[in-house]
PDB file of N, CA, C and O in Angstrom:
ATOM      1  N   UNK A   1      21.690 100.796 -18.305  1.00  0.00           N
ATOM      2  CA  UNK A   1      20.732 101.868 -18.167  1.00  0.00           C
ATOM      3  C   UNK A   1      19.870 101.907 -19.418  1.00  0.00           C
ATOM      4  O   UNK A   1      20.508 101.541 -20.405  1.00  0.00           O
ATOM      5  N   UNK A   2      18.613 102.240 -19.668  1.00  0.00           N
ATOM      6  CA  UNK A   2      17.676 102.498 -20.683  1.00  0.00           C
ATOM      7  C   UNK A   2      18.067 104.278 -20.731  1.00  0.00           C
ATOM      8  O   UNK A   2      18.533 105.215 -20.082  1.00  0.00           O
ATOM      9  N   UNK A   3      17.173 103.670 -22.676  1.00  0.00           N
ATOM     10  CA  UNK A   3      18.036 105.310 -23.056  1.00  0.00           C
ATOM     11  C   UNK A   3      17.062 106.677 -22.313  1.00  0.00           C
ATOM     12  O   UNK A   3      17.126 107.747 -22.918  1.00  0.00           O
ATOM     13  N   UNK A   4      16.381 106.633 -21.317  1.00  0.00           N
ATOM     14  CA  UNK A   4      16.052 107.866 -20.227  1.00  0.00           C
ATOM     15  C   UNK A   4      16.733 108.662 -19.967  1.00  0.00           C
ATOM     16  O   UNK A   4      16.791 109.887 -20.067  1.00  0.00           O
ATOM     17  N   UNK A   5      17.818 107.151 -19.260  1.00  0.00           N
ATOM     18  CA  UNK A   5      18.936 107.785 -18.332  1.00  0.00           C
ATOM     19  C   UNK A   5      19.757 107.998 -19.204  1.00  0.00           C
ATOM     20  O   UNK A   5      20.671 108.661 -18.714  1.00  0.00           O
ATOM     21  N   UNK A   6      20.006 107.686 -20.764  1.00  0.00           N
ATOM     22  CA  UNK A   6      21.429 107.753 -21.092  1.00  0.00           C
ATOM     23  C   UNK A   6      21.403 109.778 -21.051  1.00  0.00           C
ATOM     24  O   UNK A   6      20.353 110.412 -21.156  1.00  0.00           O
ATOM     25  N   UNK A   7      22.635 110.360 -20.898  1.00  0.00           N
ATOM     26  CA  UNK A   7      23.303 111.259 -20.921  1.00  0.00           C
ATOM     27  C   UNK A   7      22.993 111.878 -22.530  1.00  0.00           C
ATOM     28  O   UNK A   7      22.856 111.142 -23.507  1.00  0.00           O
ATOM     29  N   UNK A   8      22.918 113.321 -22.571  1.00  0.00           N
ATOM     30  CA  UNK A   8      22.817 113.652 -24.166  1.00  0.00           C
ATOM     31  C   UNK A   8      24.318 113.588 -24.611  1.00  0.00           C
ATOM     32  O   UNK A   8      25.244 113.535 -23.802  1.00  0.00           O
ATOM     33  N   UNK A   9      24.485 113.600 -26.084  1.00  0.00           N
ATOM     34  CA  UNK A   9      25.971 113.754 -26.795  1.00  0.00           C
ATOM     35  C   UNK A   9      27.436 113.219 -26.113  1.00  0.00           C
ATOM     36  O   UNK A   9      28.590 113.647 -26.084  1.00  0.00           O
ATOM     37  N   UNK A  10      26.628 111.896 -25.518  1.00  0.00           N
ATOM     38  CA  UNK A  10      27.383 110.768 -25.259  1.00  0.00           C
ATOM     39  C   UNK A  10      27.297 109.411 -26.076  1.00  0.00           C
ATOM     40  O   UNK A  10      26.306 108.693 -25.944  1.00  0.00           O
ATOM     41  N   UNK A  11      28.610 108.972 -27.142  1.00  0.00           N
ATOM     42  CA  UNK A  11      27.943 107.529 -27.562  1.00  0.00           C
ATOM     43  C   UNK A  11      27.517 106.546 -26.630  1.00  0.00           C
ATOM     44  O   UNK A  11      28.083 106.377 -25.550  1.00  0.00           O
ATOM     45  N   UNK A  12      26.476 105.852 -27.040  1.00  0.00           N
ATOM     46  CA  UNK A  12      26.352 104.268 -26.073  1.00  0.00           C
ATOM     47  C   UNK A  12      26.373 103.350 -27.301  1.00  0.00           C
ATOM     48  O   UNK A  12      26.325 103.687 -28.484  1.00  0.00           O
ATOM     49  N   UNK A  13      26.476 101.794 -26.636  1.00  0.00           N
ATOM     50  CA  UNK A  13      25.826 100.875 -27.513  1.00  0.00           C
ATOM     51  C   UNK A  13      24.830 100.175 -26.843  1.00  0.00           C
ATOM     52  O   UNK A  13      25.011  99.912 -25.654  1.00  0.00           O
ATOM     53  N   UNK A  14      23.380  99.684 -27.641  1.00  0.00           N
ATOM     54  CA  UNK A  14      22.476  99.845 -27.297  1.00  0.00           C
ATOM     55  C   UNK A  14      22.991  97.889 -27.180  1.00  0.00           C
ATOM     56  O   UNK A  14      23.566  97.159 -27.987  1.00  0.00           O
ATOM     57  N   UNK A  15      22.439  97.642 -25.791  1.00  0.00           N
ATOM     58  CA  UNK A  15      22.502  95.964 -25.177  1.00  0.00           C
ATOM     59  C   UNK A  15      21.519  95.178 -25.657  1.00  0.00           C
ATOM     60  O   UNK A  15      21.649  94.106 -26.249  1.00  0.00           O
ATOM     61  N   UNK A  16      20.224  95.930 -25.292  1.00  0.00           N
ATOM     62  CA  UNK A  16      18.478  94.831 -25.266  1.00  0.00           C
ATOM     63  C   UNK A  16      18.205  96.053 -26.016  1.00  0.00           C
ATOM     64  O   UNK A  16      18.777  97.141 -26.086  1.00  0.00           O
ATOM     65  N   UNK A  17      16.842  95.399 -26.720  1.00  0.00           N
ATOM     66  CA  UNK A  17      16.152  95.706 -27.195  1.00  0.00           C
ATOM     67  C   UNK A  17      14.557  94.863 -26.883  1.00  0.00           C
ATOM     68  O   UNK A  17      13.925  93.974 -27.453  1.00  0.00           O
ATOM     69  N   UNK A  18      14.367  95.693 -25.686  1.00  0.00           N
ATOM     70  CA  UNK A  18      13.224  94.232 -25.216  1.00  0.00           C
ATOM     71  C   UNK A  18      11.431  94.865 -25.316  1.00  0.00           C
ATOM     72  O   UNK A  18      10.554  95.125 -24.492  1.00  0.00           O
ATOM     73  N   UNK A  19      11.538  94.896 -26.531  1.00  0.00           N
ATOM     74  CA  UNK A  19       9.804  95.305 -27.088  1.00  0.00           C
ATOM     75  C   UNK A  19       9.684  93.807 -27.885  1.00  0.00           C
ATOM     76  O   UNK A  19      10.593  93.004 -28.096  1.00  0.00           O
ATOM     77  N   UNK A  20       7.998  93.693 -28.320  1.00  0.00           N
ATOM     78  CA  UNK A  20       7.526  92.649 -29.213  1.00  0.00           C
ATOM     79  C   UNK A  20       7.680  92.215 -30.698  1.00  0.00           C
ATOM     80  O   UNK A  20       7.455  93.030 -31.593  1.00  0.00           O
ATOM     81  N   UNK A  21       8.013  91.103 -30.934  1.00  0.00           N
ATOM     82  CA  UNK A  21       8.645  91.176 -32.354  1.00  0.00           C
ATOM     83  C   UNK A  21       8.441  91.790 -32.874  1.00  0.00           C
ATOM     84  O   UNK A  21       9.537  92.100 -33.340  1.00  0.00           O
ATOM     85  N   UNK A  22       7.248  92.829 -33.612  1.00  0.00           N
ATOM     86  CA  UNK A  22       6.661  93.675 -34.294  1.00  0.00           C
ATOM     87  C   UNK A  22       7.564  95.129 -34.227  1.00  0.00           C
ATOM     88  O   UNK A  22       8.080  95.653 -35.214  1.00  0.00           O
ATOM     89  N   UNK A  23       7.605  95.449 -33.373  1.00  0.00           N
ATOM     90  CA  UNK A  23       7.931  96.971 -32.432  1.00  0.00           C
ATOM     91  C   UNK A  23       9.564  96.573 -33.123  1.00  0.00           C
ATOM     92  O   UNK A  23      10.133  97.082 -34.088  1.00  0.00           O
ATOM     93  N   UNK A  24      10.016  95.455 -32.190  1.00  0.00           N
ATOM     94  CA  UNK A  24      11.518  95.351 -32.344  1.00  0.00           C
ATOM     95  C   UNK A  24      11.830  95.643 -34.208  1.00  0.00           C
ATOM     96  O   UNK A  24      12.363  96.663 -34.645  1.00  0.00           O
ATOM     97  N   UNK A  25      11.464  94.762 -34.852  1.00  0.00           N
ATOM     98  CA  UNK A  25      11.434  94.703 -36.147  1.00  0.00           C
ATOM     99  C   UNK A  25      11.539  95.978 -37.135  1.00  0.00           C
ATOM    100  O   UNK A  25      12.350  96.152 -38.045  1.00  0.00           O
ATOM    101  N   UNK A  26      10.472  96.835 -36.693  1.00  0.00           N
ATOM    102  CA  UNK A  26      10.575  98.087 -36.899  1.00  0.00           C
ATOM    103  C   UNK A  26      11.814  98.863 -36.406  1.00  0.00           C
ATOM    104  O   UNK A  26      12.706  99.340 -37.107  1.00  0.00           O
ATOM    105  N   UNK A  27      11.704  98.893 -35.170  1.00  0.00           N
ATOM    106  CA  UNK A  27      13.214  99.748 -35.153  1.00  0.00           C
ATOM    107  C   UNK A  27      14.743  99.147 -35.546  1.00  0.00           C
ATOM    108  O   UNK A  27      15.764  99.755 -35.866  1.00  0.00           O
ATOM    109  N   UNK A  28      14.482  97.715 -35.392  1.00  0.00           N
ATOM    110  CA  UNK A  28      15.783  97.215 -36.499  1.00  0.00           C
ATOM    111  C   UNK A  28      16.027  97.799 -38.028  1.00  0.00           C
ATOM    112  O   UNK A  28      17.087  98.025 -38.613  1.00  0.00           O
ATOM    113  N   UNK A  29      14.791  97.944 -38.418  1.00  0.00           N
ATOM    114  CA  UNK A  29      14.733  98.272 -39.678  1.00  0.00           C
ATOM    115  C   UNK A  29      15.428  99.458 -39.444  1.00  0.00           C
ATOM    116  O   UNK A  29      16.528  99.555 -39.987  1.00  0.00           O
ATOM    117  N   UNK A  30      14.954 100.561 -38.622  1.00  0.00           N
ATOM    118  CA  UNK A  30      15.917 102.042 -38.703  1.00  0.00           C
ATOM    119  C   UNK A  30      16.945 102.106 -37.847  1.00  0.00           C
ATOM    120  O   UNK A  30      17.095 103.184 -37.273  1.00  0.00           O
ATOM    121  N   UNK A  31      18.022 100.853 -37.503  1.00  0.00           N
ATOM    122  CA  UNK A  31      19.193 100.529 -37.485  1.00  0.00           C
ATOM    123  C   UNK A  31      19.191 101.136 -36.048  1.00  0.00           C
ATOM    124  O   UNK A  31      20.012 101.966 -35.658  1.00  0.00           O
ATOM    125  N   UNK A  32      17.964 100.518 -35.161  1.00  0.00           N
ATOM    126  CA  UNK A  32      18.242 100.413 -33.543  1.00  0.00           C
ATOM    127  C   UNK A  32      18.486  99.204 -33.600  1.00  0.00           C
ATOM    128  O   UNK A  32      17.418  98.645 -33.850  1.00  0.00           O
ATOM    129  N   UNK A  33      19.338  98.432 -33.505  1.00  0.00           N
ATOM    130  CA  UNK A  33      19.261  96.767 -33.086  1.00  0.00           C
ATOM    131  C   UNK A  33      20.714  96.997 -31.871  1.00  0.00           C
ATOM    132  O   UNK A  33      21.369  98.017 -31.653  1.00  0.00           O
ATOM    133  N   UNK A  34      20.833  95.669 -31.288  1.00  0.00           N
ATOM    134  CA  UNK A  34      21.911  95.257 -30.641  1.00  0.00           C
ATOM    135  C   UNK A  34      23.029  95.369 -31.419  1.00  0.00           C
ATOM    136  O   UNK A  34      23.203  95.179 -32.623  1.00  0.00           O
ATOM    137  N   UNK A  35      23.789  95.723 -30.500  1.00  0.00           N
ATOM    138  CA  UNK A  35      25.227  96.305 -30.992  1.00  0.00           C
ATOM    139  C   UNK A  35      25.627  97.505 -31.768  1.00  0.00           C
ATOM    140  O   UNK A  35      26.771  97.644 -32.202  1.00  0.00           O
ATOM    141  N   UNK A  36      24.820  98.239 -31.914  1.00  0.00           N
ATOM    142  CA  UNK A  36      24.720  99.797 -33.100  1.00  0.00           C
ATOM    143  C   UNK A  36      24.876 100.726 -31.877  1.00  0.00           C
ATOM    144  O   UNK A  36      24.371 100.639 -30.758  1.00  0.00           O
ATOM    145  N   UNK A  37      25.816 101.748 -32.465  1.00  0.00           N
ATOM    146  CA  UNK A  37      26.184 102.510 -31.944  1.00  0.00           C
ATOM    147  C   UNK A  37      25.086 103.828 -32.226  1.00  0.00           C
ATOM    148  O   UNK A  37      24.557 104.235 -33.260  1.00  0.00           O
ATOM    149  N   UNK A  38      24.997 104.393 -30.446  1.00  0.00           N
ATOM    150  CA  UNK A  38      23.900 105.648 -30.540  1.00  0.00           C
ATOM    151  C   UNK A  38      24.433 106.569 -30.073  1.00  0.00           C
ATOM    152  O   UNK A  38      25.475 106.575 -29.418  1.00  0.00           O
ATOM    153  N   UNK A  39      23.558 107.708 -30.457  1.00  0.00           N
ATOM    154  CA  UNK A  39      23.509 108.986 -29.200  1.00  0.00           C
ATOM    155  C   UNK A  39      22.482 109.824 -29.013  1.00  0.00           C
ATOM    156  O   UNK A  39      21.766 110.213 -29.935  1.00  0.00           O
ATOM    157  N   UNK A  40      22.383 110.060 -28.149  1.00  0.00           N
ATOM    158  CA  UNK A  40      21.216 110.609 -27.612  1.00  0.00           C
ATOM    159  C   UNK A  40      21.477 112.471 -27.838  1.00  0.00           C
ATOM    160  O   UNK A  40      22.273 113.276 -27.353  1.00  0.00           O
ATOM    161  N   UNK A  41      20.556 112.545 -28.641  1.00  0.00           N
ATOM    162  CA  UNK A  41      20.917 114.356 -29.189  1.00  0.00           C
ATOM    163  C   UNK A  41      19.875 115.186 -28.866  1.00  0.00           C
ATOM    164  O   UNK A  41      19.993 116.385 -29.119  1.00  0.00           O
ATOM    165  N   UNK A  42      18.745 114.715 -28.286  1.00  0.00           N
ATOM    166  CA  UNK A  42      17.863 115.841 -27.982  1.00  0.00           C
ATOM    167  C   UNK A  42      16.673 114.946 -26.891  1.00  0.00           C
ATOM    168  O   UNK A  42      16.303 113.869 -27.358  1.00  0.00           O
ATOM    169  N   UNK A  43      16.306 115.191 -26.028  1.00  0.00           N
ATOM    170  CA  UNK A  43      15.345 114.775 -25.229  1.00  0.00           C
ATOM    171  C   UNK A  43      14.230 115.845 -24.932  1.00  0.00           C
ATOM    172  O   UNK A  43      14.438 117.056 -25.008  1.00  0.00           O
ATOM    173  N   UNK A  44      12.836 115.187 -24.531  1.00  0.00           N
ATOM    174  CA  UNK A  44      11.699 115.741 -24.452  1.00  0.00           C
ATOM    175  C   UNK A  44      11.638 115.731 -23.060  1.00  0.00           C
ATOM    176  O   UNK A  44      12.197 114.783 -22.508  1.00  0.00           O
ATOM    177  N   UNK A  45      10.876 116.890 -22.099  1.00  0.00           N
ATOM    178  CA  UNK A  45      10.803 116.812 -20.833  1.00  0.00           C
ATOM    179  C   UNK A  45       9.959 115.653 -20.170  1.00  0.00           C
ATOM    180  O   UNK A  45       9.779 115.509 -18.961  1.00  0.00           O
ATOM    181  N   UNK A  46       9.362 114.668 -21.423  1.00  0.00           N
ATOM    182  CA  UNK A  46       8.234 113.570 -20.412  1.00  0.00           C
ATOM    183  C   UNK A  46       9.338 112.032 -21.367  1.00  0.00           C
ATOM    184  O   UNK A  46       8.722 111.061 -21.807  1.00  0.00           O
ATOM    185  N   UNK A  47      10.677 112.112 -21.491  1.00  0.00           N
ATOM    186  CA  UNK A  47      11.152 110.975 -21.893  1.00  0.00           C
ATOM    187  C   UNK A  47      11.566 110.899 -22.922  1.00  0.00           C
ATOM    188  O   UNK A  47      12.700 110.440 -23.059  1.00  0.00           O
ATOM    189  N   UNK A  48      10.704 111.377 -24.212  1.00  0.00           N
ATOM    190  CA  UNK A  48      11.070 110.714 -25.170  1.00  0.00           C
ATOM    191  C   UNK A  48      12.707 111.235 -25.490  1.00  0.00           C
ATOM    192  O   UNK A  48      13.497 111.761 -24.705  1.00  0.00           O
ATOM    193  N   UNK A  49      12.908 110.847 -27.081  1.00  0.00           N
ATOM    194  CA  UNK A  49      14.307 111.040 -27.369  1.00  0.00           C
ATOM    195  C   UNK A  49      14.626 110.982 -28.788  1.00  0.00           C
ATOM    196  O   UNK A  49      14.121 110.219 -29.612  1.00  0.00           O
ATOM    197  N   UNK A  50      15.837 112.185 -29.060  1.00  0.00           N
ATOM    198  CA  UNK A  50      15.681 111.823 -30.663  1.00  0.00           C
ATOM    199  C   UNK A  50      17.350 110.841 -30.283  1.00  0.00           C
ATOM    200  O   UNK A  50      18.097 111.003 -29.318  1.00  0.00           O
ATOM    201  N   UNK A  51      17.485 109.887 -31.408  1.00  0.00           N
ATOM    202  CA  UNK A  51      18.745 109.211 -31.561  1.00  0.00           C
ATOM    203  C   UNK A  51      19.493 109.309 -33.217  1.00  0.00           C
ATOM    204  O   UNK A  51      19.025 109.020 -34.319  1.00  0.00           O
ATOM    205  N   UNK A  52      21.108 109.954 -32.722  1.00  0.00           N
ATOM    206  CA  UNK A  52      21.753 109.908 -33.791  1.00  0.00           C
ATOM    207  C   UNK A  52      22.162 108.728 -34.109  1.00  0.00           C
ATOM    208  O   UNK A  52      22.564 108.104 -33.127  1.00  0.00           O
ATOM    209  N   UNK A  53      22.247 107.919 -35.530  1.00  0.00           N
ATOM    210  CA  UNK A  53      22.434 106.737 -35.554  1.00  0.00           C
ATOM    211  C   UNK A  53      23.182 106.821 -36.944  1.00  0.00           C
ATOM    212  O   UNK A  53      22.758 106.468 -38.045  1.00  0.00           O
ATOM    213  N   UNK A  54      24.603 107.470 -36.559  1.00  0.00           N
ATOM    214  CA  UNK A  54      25.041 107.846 -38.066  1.00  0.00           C
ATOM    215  C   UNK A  54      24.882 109.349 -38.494  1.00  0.00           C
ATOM    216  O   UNK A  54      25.275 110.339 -37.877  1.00  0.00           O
ATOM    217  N   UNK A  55      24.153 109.288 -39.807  1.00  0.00           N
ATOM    218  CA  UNK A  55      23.862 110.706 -40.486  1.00  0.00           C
ATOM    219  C   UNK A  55      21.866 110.767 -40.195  1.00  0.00           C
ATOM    220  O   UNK A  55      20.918 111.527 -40.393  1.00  0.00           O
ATOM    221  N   UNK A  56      22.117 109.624 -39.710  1.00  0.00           N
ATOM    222  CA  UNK A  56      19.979 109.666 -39.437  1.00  0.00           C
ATOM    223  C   UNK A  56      19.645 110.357 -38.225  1.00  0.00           C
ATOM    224  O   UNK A  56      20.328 110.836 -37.320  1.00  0.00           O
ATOM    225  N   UNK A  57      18.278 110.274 -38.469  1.00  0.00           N
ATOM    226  CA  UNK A  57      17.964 110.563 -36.606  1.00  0.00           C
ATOM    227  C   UNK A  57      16.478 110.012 -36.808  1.00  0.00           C
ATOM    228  O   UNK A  57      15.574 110.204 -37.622  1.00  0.00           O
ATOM    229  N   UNK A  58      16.712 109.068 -35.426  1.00  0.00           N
ATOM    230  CA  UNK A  58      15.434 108.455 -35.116  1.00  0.00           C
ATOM    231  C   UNK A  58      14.696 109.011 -33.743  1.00  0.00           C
ATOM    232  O   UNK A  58      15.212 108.738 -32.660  1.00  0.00           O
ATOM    233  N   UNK A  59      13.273 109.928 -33.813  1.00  0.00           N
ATOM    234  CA  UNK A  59      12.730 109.710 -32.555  1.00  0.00           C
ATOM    235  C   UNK A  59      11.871 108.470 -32.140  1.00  0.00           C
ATOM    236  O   UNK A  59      11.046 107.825 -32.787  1.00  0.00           O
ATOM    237  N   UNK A  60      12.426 108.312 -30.573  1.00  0.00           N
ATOM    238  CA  UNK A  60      11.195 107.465 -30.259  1.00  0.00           C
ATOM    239  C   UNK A  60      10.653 107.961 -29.242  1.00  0.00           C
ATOM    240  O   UNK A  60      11.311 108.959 -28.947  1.00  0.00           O
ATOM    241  N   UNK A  61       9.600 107.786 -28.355  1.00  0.00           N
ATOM    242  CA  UNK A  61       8.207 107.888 -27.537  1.00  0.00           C
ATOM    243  C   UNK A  61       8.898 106.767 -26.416  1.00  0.00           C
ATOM    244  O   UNK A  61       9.305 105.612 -26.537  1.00  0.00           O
ATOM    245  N   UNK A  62       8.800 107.824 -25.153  1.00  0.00           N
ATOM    246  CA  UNK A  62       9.060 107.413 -23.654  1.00  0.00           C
ATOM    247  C   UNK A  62       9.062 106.001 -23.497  1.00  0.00           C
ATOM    248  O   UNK A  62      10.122 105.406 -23.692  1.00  0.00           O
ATOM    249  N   UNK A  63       8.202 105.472 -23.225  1.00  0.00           N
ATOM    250  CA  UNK A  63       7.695 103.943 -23.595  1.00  0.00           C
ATOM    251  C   UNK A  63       8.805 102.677 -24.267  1.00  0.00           C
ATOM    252  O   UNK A  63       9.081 101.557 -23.836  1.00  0.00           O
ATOM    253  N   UNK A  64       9.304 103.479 -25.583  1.00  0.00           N
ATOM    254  CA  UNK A  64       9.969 102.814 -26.113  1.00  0.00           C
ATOM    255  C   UNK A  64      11.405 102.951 -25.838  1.00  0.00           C
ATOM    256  O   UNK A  64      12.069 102.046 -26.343  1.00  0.00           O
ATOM    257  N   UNK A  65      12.086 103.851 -25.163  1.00  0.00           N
ATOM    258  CA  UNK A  65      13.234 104.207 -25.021  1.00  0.00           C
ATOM    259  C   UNK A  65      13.078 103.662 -23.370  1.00  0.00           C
ATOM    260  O   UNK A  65      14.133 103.041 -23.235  1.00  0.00           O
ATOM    261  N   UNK A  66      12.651 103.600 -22.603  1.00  0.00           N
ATOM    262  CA  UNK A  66      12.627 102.822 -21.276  1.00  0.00           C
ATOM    263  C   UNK A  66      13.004 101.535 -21.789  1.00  0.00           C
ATOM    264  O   UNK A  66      14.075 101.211 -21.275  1.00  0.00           O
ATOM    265  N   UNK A  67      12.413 100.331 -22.892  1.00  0.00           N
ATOM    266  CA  UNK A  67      12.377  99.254 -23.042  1.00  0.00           C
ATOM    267  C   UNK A  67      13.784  99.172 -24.111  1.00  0.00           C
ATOM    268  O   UNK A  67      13.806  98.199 -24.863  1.00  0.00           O
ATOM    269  N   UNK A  68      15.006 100.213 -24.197  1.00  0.00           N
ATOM    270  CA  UNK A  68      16.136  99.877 -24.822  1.00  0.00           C
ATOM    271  C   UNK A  68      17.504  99.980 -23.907  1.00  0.00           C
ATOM    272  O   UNK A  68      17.859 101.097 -23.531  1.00  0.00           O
ATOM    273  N   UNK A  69      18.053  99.148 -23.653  1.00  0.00           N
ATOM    274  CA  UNK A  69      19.210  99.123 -22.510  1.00  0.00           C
ATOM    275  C   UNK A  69      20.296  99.485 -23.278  1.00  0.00           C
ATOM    276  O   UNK A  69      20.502  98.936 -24.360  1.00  0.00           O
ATOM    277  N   UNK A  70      21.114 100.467 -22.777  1.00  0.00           N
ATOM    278  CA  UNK A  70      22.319 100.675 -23.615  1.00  0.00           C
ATOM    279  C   UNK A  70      23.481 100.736 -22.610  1.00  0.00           C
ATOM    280  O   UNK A  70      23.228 100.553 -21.419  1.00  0.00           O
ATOM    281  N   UNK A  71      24.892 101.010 -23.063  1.00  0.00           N
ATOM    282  CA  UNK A  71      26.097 101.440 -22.228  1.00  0.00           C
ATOM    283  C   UNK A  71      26.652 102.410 -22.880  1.00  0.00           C
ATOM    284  O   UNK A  71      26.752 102.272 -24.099  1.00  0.00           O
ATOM    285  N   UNK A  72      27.173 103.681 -22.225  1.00  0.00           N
ATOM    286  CA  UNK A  72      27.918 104.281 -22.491  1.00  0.00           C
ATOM    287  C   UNK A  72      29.161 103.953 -22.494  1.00  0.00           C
ATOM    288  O   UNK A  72      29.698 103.080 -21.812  1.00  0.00           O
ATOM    289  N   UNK A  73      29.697 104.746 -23.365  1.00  0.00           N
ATOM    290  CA  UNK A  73      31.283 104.127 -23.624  1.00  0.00           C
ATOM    291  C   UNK A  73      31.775 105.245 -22.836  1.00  0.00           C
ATOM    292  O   UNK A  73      31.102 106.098 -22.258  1.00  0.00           O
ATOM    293  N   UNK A  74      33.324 105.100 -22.902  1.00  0.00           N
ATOM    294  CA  UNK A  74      33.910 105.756 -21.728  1.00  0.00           C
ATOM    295  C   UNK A  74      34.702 107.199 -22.583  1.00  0.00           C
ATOM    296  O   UNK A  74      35.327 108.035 -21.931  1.00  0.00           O
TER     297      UNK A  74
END
């Protein structure tokens, strides 16, 4: 599932990360990459999403959270 659908104040780990080297690069840098553990702590009514990633929090813009596949853990 892309993080839309993920559930709030559920961990996932994020699978793809399928934006353009540029885009990707950037959010590697703020420790979205494959295999990092997320959660989804606050959502906007048109998509977007803030993500706990640790003690940080990253928002991203609808767009970009469609193009990140994650799994929830159980």
């Amino acid at each position: 599932m892309d993080l839309r659908a993920c559930p709030t104040d559920r961990l996932a780990v994020v699978r793809t990360v399928g934006l353009i080297d540029d885009d990707r690069l950037r959010l590697r840098n703020l420790g979205v990459r494959e295999g990092a553990v997320v959660e989804v702590v606050n959502r906007s009514p048109f998509g977007a999403c803030v993500l706990a990633l640790g003690a940080d929090r990253v928002a991203l813009d609808a767009a970009t959270c469609a193009r990140i596949e994650v799994e929830v853990g159980s």
